[in-house]
C-alpha positions as CSV (number, residue, x, y, z in Angstrom):
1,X,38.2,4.3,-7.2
2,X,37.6,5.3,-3.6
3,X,41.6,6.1,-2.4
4,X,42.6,9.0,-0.9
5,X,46.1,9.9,-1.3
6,X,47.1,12.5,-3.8
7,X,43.3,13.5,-4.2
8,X,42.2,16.7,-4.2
9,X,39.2,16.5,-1.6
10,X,36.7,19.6,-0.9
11,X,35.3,19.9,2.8
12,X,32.6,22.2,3.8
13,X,31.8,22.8,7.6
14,X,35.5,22.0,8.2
15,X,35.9,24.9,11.0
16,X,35.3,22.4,13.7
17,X,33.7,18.9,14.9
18,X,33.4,16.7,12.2
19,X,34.5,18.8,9.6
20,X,37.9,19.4,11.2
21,X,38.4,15.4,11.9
22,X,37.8,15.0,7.9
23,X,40.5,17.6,7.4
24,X,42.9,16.4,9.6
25,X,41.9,12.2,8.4
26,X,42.4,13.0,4.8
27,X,45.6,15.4,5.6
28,X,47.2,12.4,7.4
29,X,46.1,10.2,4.1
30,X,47.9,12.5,1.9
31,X,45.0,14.4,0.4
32,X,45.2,18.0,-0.7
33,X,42.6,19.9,0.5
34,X,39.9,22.8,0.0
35,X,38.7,23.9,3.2
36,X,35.2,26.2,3.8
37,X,33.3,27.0,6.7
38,X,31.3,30.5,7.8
39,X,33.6,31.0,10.8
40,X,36.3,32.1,9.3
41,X,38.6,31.9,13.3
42,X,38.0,28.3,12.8
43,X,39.0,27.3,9.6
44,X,42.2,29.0,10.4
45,X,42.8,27.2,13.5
46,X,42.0,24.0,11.4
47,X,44.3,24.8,8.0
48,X,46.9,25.2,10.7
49,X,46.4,22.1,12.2
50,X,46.3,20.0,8.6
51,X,49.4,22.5,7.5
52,X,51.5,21.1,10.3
53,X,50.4,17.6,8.9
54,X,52.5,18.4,5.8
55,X,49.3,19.0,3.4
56,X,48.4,21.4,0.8
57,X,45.3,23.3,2.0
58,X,43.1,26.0,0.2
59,X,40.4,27.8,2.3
60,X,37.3,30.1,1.8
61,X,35.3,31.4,4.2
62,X,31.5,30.1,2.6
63,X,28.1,30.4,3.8
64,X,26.8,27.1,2.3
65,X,23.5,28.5,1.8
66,X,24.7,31.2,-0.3
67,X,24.6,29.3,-3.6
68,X,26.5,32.0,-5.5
69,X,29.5,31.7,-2.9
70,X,29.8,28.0,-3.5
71,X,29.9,28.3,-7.0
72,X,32.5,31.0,-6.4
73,X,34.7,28.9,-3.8
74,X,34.1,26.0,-6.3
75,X,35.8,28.2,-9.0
76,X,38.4,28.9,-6.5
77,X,39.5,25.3,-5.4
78,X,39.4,24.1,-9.3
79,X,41.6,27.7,-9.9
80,X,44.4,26.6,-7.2
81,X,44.3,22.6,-7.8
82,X,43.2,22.1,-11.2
83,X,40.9,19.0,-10.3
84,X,39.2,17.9,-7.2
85,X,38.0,14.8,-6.6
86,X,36.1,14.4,-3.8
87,X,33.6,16.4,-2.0
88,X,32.7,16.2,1.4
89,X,29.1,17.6,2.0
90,X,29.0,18.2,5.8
91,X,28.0,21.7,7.3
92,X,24.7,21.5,9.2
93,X,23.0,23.0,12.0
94,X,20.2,21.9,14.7
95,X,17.1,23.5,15.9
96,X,14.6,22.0,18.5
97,X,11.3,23.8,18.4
98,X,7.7,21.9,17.8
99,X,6.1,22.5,14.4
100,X,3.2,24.7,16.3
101,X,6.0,27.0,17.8
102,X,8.5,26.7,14.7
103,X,8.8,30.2,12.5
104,X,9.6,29.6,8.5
105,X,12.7,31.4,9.4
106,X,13.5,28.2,11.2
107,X,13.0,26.1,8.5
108,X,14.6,28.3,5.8
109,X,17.7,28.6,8.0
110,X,18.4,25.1,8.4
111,X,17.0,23.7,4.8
112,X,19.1,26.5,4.0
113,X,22.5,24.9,5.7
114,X,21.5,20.8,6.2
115,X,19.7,20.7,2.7
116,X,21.0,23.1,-0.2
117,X,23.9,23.6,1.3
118,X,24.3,19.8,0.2
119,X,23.0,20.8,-2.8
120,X,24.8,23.8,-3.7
121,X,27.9,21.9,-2.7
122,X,27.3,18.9,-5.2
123,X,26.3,20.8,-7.9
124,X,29.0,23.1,-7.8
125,X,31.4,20.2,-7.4
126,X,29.9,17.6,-9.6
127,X,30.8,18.5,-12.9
128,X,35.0,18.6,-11.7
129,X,34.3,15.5,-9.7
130,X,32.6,13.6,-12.7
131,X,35.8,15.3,-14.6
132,X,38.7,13.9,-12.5
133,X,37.5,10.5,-13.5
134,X,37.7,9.1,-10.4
135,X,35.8,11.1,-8.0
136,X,33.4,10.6,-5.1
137,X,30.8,12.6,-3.5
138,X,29.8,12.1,0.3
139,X,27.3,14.0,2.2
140,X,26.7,13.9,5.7
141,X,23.2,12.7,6.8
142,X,22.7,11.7,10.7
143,X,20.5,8.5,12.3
144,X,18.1,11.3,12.0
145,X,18.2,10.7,8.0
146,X,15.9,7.6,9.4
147,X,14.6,8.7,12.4
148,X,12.5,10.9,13.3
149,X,12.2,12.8,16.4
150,X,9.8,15.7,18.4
151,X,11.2,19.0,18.2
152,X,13.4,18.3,15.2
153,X,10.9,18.3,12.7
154,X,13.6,21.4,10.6
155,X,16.9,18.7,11.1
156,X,14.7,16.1,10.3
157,X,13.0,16.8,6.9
158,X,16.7,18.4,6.3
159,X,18.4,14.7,6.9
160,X,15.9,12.8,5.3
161,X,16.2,14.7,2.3
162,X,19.6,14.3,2.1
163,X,19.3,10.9,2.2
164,X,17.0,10.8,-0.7
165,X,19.2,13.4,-2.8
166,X,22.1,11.3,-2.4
167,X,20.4,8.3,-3.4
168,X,18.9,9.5,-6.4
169,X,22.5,11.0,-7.3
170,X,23.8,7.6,-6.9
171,X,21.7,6.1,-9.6
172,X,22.4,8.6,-11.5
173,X,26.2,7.9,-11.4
174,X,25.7,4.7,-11.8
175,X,23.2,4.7,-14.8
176,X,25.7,7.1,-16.7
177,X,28.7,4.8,-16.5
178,X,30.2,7.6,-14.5
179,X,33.4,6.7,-12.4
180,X,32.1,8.5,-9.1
181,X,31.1,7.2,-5.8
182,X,28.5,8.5,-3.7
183,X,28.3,7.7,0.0
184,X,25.3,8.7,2.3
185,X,26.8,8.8,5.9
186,X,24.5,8.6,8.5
187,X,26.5,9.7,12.1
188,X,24.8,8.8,15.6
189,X,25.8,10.6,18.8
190,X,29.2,12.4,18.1
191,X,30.7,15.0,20.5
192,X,30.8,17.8,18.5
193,X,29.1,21.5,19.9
194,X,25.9,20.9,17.5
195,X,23.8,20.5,20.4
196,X,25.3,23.5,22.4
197,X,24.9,25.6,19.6
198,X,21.4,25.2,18.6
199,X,20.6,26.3,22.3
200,X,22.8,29.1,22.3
201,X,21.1,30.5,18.7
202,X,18.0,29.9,20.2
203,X,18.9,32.2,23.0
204,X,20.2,34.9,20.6
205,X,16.8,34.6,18.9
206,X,15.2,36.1,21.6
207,X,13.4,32.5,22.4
208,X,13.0,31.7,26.0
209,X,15.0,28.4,26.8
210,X,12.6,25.9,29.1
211,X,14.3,23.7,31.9
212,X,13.0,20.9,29.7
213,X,15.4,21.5,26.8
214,X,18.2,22.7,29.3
215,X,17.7,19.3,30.7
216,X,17.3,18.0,27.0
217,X,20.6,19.5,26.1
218,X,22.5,17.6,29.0
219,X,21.2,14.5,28.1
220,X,23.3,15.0,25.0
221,X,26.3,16.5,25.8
222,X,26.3,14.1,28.9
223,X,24.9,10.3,27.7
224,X,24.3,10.7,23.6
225,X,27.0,12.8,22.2
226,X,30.0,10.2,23.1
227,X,32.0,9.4,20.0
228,X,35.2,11.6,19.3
229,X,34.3,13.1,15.7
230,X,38.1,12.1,14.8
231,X,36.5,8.3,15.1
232,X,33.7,9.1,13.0
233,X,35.9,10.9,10.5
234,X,37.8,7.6,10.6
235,X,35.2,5.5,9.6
236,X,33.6,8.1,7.1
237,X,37.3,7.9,5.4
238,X,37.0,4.4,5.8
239,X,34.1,4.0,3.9
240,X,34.8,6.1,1.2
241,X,38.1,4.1,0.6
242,X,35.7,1.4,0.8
243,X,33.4,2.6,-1.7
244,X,30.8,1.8,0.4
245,X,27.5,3.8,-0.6
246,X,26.6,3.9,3.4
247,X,28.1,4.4,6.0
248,X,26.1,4.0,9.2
249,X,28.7,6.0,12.0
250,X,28.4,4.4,15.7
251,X,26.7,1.6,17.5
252,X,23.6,4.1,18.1
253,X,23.6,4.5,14.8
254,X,23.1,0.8,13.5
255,X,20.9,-0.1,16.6
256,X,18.5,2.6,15.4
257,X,18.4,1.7,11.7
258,X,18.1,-2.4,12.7
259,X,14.7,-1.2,14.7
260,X,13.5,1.1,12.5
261,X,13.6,-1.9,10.3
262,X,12.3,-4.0,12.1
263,X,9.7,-1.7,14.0
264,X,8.7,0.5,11.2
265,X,4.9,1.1,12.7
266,X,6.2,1.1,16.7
267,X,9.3,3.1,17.2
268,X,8.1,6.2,17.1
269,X,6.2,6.3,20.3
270,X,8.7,3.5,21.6
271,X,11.6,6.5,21.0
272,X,9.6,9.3,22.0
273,X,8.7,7.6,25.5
274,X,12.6,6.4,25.7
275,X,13.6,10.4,25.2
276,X,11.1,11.5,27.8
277,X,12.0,9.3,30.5
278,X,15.9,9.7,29.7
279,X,15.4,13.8,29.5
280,X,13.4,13.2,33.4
């Protein structure tokens, strides 16, 4: 139910990082693809790259939080292909800011992108996914789907929620005899520029940058973000193939879930003091 090859698969976020590795995995697999992503200089530079991989590719430039431009780019990939089969859920953004400090403009912009965006996505999708009678749905979470963190209260609630939407759509699936997978995937530490560019939006906000999140934002780039995101589009592919209904992405990533588990009243201030002393 869960193969790849000859299946028309939908990507959003696919300009670079993750998105891109999914593109270029699912190319290699024989997949025909629908690319979307806001910057419109990287999706080119990535349909080139699954092009020269021999695959069919169809892109849009999309603002996921523009729920009228996903239907649209929904209508679009159906238009060229006919069917599609699999969706892949993953734009997202970061912002670090504490709740006190935090405008709703910060909220709305990344509930916007990490949360409807998954939304908008799926529900545009769904109905052709359901459709193609053998279909999956896959939306990107993070280790933050499970943990939380200060200063990442917007990523946070955005994470956790898709964790819960995705869930919920997967007993749904299953309760209608429908033949469509659904797979949370919950990434740790990938080097991808999410970090990088959270700081640099903050700058063009007109928000002053402390030497605590400069510091914060080496400790990253530096010591957390390590995995190549072609790895983790590896596994991701992996577990869809799999069927698997999560996929935890990176040994960060299943440490943090076994002692969340197994810690669920003490990791909090056990990761919080961990994150300060690391950041010093």
């Amino acid at each position: 139910m869960s193969a790849v090859a000859g299946k028309v698969c939908a990507v959003t976020g696919a300009g670079s990082g993750i998105g891109r590795a999914l593109a270029t995995g699912l190319a290699r697999r024989g997949a025909k693809l629908a690319l979307s992503d806001v910057d419109a200089q990287g999706l080119q530079a990535t349909a080139d790259a699954v092009r020269a991989l021999g695959a069919a590719v169809h892109t849009a430039t999309v603002d996921v939080s523009d729920r009228d431009a996903v239907e649209a780019w929904s209508a679009q990939v159906v238009g060229e292909y006919g069917v599609v089969h699999q969706i892949y859920n993953n734009a997202g953004v970061a912002h670090s800011a504490t709740v006190l400090e935090s405008d709703y403009a910060d909220y709305e912009r990344v509930l916007g992108i990490n949360l409807w965006g998954v939304i908008h996505g799926t529900k545009a999708f769904l109905p052709h996914v359901v459709a193609s009678g053998d279909g999956h749905v896959i939306n990107i979470s993070s280790l933050n789907g499970y943990l939380a963190q200060p200063e990442m209260s917007h990523y946070c609630t955005s994470k956790f929620a898709v964790r819960g939407f995705t869930e919920t759509l997967r007993a749904e699936m299953a309760a209608g005899g429908h033949r469509v997978g659904v797979t949370v995937v919950h990434p740790g530490g990938i080097k991808t520029a999410i970090a990088d560019n959270a700081l640099e939006h903050a700058r063009e906000s007109g928000v002053e940058i402390t030497a605590e999140q400069e510091a914060r934002n080496r400790l990253y780039n530096e010591k957390l973000l390590k995995m190549p995101a072609e790895r983790a589009a590896d596994i991701v592919i992996g577990g869809v193939e799999a069927d698997r209904p999560r996929v935890l992405v990176g040994n960060d990533a299943k440490a943090v879930d076994a002692l969340v588990r197994l810690l669920p009243a003490r990791h909090l201030p056990l990761f919080a003091a961990l994150q300060k002393r690391l950041v010093r």
